[in-house]
N, C-alpha and C positions, 0 to 999 in steps of 0.2 A: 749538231743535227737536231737535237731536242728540242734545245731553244728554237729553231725555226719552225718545227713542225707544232709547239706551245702556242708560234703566234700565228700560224694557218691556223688551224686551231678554232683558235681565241677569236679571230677574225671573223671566221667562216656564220661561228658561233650567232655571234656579236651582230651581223651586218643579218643572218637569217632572222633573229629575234627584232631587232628592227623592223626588217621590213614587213614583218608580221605585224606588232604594235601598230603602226606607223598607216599602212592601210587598215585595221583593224578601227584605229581613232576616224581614218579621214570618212571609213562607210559608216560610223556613228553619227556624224553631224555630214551626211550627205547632200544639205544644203547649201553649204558652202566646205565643198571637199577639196577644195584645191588652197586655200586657206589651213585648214583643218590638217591638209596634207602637212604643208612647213609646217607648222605647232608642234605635228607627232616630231615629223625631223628634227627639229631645234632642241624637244625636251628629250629624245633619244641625248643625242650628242650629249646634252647638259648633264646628264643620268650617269654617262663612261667620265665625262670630266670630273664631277666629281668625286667618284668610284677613286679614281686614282691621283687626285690631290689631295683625296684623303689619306690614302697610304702614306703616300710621298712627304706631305708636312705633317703629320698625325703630331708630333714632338712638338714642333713648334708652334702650332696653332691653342688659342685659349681655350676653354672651357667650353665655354657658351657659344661659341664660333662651331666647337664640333658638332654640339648637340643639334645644334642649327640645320647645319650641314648633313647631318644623321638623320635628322627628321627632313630634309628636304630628297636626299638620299630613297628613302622608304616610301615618301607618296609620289615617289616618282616611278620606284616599282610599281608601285599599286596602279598606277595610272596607266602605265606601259601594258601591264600584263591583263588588266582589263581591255586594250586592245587585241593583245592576242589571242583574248577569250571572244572576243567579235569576232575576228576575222574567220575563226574553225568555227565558230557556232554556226557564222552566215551561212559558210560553204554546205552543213550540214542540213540548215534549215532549207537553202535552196531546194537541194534533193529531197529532200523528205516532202515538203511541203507541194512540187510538181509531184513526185508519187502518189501524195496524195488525194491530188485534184485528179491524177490520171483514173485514181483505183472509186472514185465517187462518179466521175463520167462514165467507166466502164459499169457498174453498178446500176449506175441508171437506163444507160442502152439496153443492158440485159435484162431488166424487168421491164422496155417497154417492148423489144423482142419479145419476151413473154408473152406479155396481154397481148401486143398482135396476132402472136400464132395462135396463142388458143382463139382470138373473136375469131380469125380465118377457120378453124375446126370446127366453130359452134357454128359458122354458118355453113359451110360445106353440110355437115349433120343437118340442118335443115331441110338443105336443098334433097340431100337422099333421104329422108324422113320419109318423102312422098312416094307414093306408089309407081311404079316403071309406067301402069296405063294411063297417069294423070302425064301426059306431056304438058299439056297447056300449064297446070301451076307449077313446074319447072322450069318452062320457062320465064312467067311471070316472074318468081322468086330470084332467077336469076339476072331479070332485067333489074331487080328493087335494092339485090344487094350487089352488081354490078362495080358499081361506081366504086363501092365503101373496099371488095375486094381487090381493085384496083391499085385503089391510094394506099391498103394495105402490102400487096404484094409489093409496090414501086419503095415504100420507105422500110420493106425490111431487105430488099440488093443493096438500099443503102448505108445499114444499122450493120447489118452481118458483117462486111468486110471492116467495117468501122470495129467492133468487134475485139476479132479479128488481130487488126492492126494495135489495138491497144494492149490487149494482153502479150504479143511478142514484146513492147516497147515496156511493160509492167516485168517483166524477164528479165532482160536488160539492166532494168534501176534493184533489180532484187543483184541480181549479180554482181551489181557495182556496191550497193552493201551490206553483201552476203557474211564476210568477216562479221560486222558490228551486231547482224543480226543471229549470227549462232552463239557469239559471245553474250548476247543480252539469253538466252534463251539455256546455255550451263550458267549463267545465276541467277535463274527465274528471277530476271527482271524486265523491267520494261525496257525498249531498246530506247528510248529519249534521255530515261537516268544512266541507264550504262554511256553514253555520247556524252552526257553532260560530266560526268566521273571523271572519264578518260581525258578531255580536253582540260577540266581542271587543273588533273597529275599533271598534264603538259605545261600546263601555265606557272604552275610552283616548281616544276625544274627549270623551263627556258631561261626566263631572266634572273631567278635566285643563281645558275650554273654562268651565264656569259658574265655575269659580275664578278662572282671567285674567280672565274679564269682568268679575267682583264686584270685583278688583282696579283694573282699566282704568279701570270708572264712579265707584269712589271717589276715581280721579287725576282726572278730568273736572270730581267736583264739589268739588271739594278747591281746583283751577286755576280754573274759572271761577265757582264761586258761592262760593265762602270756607268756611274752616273755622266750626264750633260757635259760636255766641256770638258772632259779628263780623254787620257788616250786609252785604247782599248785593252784591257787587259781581263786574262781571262784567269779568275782564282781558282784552285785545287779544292777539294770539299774537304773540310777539315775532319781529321781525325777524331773518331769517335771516342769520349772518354771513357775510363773504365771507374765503373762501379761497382761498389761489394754490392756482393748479391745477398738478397734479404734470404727467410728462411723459407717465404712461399715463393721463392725463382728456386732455391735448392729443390723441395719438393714437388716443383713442375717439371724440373730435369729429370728426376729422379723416375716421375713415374713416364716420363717420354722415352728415359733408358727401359726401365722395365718393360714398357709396351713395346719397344720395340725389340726385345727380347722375345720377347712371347710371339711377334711376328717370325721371326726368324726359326724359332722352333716350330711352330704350325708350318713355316714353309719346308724345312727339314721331313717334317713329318711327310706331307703332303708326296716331297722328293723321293722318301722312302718307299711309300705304298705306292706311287706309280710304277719306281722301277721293281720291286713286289709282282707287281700285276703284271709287268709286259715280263718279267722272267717266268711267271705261269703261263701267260699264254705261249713264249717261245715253248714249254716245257709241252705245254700241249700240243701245242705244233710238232715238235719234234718227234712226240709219240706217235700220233695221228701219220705224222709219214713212214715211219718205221715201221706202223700196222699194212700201211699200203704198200709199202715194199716189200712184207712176208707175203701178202696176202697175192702178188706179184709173181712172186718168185713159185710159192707153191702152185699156180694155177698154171704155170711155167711146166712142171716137173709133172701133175696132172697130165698137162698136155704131149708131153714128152712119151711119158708110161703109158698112154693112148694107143699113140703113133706108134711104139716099139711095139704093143701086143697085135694091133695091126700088119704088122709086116711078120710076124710070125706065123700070122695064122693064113697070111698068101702065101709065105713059103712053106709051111704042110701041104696046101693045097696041090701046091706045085709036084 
């Protein structure tokens, strides 16, 4: 079951890093991307071949064959994982670079909102400047600046909702990355270097990890199901040998016994003073009821002695 789940795995691995590189290469030279596409395919493929005929003939191949092979091995990562480093940049630069153009339109709508409202204010102040008995240069004033309050009033119904509508859709792209940006913001950094970091660390795991793994599963199936052309036989893991132990494995034993000595007494301890404690508190409890019981009983005998001098003193009456 291992082995299979080794080469899900290994596959899944394998075939996601690809397809990263692979569109990563073909949006680099998007001039001729369908070209560009087979290339990444081809030097993927070429990258796992020789991944594991390296392994495989390591013995029997020369010298200079390896080296060869080693160096062709390595700028083949380098090439691949430069695709992968496209492919998450793009996606990244996409969004950012719309946010950005959204949050410079929004910017500029709102300062010419601005200057609209206030000319509309500085002229309205105009028009009431004048005196209530001047009708005539009220209305003059408002024949002059008529037109201009106009065209102001009609392109700010159109700027508001615009507005508006951008900053819900500037929400939106914050929220899509809201993660990247509180992360850039606990290591007071800028959030482009923290995007560029992260996609790096991505890049030096993906293809450095689907190579050891493509490696690992062909030791797996190499050890337990046999090479090519042989029948399937599945080997027992060999017995580990025994080795004297040196004198810094005695005194790593030594102090693993000790500590865990001391654990064991701490937890004794620990055993001791709870059951300590819950015997005091039953010890309290038990008193605590034993008070309410006298304290019971004599309110009882109280009440008793009551009622008896009561009925004595109806029967003198009597």
């Amino acid at each position: 079951m291992f082995i299979i789940f080794m080469v899900i795995v290994t596959g899944g691995l394998v075939a996601t890093a690809a397809y990263f590189s692979v569109i990563g290469i073909a949006s680099i030279f998007a001039y001729n991307y369908v070209p560009a596409l087979i290339l990444g395919t081809t030097l993927e493929a070429g990258k796992i071949s020789v991944a594991v005929y390296l392994y495989r003939y390591w013995r029997l191949l020369p010298g200079i064959f390896k080296a060869i092979l080693l160096m062709f091995l390595t700028v083949l990562m380098i090439i691949t994982s430069v695709g992968i480093f496209g492919f998450l940049s793009q996606g990244y630069q996409k969004t950012s670079e719309e946010h950005r153009i959204m949050l410079l339109e929004l910017k500029t709508l709102e300062t010419e909102f601005g200057d609209k409202k206030s000319r509309e204010r500085e002229i309205n102040r105009q028009i009431n400047q004048l005196p209530v008995a001047q009708v005539m240069g009220r209305i003059r004033l408002s024949r002059e600046f008529g037109d201009e309050l106009e065209q102001i009033r009609d392109r700010l119904t159109i700027v508001e909702p615009r507005i508006q509508a951008l900053k819900l859709k500037s929400l939106e792209y914050e929220s899509h990355i809201g993660p990247i940006s509180y992360v850039a913001k606990m290591l007071i950094m800028p959030q482009d270097d923290v995007v560029f970091y992260a996609i790096l660390m991505l890049v030096f795991v993906a293809d450095p990890l689907a190579i050891t793994l493509t490696i690992a599963t062909n030791m797996l199936l190499i050890r337990f199901v046999g090479a090519p052309g042989q029948p399937l036989k599945v080997e027992s893991p060999r017995p580990a040998i025994r080795r004297k132990k040196s004198l810094s494995d005695l005194m790593v034993e030594r102090m693993r016994e000790m500590a865990l000595k001391s654990q064991l007494r701490q937890a004794k301890r620990r055993r001791a003073a709870s059951a300590a404690r819950s015997a005091a508190t039953r010890k309290k409890k038990a008193a605590a009821k034993k008070k309410a019981t006298k304290k019971k009983t004599a309110k009882k005998k109280t009440v008793k002695k009551k009622t008896a001098k009561k009925k004595a003193v109806k029967r003198k009456r009597r």
